[in-house]
C-alpha positions, 0 to 999 in steps of 0.5 A, a space after each residue: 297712239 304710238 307717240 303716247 306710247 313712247 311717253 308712257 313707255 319713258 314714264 314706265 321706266 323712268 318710275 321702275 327703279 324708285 321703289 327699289 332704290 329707296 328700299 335698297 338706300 334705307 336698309 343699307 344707309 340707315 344701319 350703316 348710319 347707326 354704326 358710324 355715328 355711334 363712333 362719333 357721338 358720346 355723352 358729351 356730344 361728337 367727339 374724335 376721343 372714341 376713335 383716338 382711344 380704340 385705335 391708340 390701344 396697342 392690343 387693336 393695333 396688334 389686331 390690325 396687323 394680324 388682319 392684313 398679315 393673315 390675309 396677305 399670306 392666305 392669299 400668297 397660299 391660294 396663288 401657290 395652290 392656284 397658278 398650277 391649276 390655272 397653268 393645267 388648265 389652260 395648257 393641256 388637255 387631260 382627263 381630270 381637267 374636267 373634275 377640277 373645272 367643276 369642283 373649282 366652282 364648289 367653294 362658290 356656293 357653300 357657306 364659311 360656317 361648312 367650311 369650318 365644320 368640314 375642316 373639323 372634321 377631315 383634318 382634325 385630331 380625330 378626323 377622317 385625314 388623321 384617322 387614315 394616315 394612322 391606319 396607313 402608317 400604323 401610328 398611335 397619335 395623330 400626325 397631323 395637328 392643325 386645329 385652332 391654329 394660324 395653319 388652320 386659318 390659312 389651310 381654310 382661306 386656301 381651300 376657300 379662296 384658291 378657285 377664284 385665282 385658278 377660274 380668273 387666270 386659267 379663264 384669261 390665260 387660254 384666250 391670250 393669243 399665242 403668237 407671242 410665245 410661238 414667236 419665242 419658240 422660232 427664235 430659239 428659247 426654251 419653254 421655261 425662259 419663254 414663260 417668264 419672260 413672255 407668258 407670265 408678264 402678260 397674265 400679271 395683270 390677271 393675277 393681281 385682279 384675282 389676288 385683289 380679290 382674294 385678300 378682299 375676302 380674306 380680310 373680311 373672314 369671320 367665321 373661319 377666324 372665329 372658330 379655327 383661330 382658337 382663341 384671342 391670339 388670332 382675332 382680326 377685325 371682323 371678330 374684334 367688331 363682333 366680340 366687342 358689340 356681343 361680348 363685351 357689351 361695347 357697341 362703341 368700340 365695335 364702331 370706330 372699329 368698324 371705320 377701319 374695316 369700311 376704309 380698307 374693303 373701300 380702298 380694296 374695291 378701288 384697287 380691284 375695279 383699277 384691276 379690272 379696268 387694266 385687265 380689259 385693256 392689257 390683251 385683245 381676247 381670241 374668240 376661241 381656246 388656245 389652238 396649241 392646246 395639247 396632252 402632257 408630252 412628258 411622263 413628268 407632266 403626266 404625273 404632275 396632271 394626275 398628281 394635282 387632279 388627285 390632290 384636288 379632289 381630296 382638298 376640295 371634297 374631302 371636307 364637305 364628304 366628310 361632313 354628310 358621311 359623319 352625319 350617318 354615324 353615331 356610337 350605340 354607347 360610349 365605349 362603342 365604336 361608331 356604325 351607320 345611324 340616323 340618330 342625329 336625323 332623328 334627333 333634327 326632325 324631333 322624331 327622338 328626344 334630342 339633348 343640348 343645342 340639338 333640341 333647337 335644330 327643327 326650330 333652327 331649320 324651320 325659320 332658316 327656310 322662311 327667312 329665305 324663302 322670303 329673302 328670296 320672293 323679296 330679293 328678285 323683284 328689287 334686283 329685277 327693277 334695278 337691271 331694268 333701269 341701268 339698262 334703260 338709263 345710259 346715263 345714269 346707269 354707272 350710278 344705278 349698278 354702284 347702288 345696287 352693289 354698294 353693300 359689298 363694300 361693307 362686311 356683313 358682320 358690320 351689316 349685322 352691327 347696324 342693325 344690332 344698334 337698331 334693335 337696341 334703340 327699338 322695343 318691338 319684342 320677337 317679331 322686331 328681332 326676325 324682321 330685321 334678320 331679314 333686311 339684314 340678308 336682304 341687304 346681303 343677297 341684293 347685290 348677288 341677285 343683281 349680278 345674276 339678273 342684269 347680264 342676262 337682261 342686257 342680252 336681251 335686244 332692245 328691238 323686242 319691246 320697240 317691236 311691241 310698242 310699236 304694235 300698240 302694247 303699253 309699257 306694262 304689257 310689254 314688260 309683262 309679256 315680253 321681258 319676264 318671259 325672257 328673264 323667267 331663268 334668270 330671276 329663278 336662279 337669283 332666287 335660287 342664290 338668294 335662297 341659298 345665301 340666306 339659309 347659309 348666312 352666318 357673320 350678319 345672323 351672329 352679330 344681330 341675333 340674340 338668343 331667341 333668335 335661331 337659324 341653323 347656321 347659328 345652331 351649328 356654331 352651337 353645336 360645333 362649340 358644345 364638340 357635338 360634331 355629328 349633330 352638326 354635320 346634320 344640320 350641314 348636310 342640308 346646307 350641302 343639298 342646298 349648295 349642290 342645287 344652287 351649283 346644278 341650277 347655276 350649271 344649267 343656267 349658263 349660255 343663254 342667248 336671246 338674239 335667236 
């Protein structure tokens, strides 16, 4: 019985990963086929004349070098944002090192197109920040005008992209082992000469595998460039592809662009995974926190600490406050000032006759909520099969955890692309049209509900199922009654990701959807662009209650352990 046991107990989970790697297989490879073929194929049959053109025009040229410039100074920005607060974390203790902790983990979770409209609005002409420096220092003009500029886009990237660098490194720096530094002290060097000649060649590593990282997103930006850019002086790859498939009504050229993008985040993700491999090599972690940990000792470093936990909390929470707090503000004429009102609240639940883009927003916000509930139920039973298999098989399981993370290695804006390319080859009306919105974020969301299950599972001692195996239990209701119990909080977060993913996706939506298709980050693009920016930061209010239930449940979902 027992023997039985184990061979259907191989069987079982020889078979799990079937379903899913064929879903996950189909929904990546196959856009991703259209895309590239159609870089290849013409009229006349395959041909390299497409690529040769797009590539040889000196307006894509111009455009490939803005992409890589834009990305490396956004991320030379976040690192001069970062490497303080990483140095504050790590080193001293003080009373806002809990605050920035957690407002760091804020850019995780929000959607780009938020991003965008809290930036409107805090530093825009009219924005909160203008708005206060002119009262504070009794101006008549705006002293700050950054909007739709290259500023813009790197002030966007920093504020998006700083925390990654500040968590990695400050992460990695208070588990190094002091005895170097402590050593340098005893033999008389000072805390400047011992920090760049011992503390900082031992945090390169780290750095580079968070700047890796960083110029990873940045070179993939879409809905920041999109909107801050302000015009085709600032275009990168990803908006090119994007205007090309949409605008111009030239699906090729968005292709063979499409190969670039694919081979930069390709050799990206090789650079970032070397990192990583160095990185885990280069020190021998302390299982506990630096024990010369301390306060300031200085008046300077006091008011440094003070100084950057105030200029944090302004950086990272005055865009998204700003957004709730102009949602709740409306003017009863056009002469009038601006009071507290639900108007726009009103207006998004049809409780009030809405104009322009706002008459869609009910709509918008119903079908962003169905799409990703179902994104959600869909997402987690393909993840969880998935983290069952690569930690059964040792021997495939490198292979198992690439496929499951292989859409990662592609934008989503390219995502979209492919599954534009499948819609205009097939006639399936509306519901066509909304089903593939669903694969595209469930293609999107896979690899992020992966990386919330599988850690989890793998905490998981093998000894429990051996132990029900051994008792006579099937594969089936082991799984059922031991391991799903176990994961019941890790499934419910990555439904919770799944969930927050979708409703805030943005880049994918855009390219795919056509005009009958709305969700209400689309409709907040929308609005954005009509300047109905009150309308918008309704709509953005939801995706910000969205955002902070995924940064609670997260929060709480940290530290489990199942070796009790």
């Amino acid at each position: 019985m027992r023997e039985n046991n184990s061979i259907q107990y191989r069987r079982f989970y020889r078979t799990m990963p079937i379903p899913s790697m064929v879903v996950l297989l189909m929904l990546f490879f196959v856009p991703l086929f259209f895309t590239l073929s159609s870089a290849f194929i013409t009229e006349e049959g395959f041909s390299f004349s497409r690529l040769v053109s797009v590539f040889s025009d000196p307006y894509t040229q111009k455009i490939m070098g803005f992409t890589l410039l834009q990305a490396t100074l956004s991320t030379l920005a976040s690192l001069a944002v970062a490497l303080p607060g990483a140095y504050l974390i790590a080193t001293y203790s003080f009373k806002g090192k809990r605050m920035i902790l957690a407002l760091s983990a804020i850019p995780f979770v929000i959607p780009s197109i938020l991003v965008v409209l809290g930036f409107v609005i805090f530093f825009g002409n009219n924005g909160f920040l203008n708005r206060a420096l002119m009262s504070l220092f009794q101006l008549e003009e705006p002293p700050l005008r950054i909007l739709y500029s290259f500023p813009a886009i790197i002030l966007a990237h920093t504020f998006y992209n700083f925390p990654i660098i500040m968590s990695l490194v400050s992460s990695y720096w208070e588990h190094l082992d002091e005895n170097c530094e402590a050593a340098s002290w005893t033999l008389g060097a000072n805390k400047v000469r011992t920090f760049f000649s011992i503390t900082l060649p031992r945090l390169i590593p780290a750095i580079v595998s968070s700047a890796s990282l960083v110029f990873l997103f940045c070179f993939n930006s879409f809905a920041i460039i999109l909107v801050l850019g302000g015009g085709p002086q600032f275009t990168t790859m990803e908006v090119e592809i994007y205007r090309q498939a949409r605008m111009m009504g030239n699906p090729a050229a968005a292709s063979a662009l499409s190969l670039f993008s694919i081979l930069i985040t390709s050799l990206l993700l090789l650079w970032y995974n070397a990192t990583q491999k160095k990185l885990a090599q280069s020190e021998t972690y302390r299982t506990s926190h630096r024990t010369l940990e301390k306060k300031p000792a200085t008046v300077v470093g006091r008011i440094l600490a003070f100084l950057y936990t105030i200029i944090s909390f302004l950086f990272i929470l005055g865009p998204i406050v700003s957004v709730v707090v102009r949602s709740f503000m409306a003017a009863p004429s056009r002469s009038a000032q601006e009071v507290f009102s639900l108007k726009w609240y009103r207006q998004l639940l049809s409780l009030e006759s809405a104009t322009g883009h706002m008459g869609s927003a009910l709509g918008a916000l119903t079908n962003s909520l169905l799409i990703a509930l179902v994104v959600a139920a869909t997402t987690v039973p393909l993840a969880l099969t998935l983290s069952v298999a690569i930690r059964r098989k040792k021997h495939t399981s490198s292979f198992l955890e690439l496929a499951g993370m292989l859409p990662m290695t592609v934008s989503s804006v390219i995502i979209g692309l492919g599954y534009y390319l499948i819609a205009s080859r097939l006639r399936g009306g509306l519901a066509l049209s909304y089903t593939l919105v669903v694969l595209a974020h469930l293609v999107i969301a896979i690899p992020f509900v992966l990386r919330t299950i599988l850690p989890e599972y793998r905490k998981i001692p093998l000894t429990y199922m051996h132990s029900s195996l051994t008792l006579g239990a099937g594969p089936l209701r082991t799984f059922l009654a031991i391991e799903l119990p176990l994961l019941k909080g890790a499934m419910f977060t990555g439904a919770i990701f799944a969930f927050a993913l979708s409703m805030g996706e943005f880049n994918a939506t855009l390219t795919l959807a056509n005009s009958s298709i709305i969700t209400l980050p689309v409709v907040m693009y929308r609005l954005i662009g009509s300047y109905n920016f009150q309308g918008a930061c309704a709509l953005g209010t939801i995706l910000i209650a969205v955002s902070v239930l995924v940064f609670i449940v997260s929060e709480f979902a940290k530290g489990g352990t199942y070796g009790r």
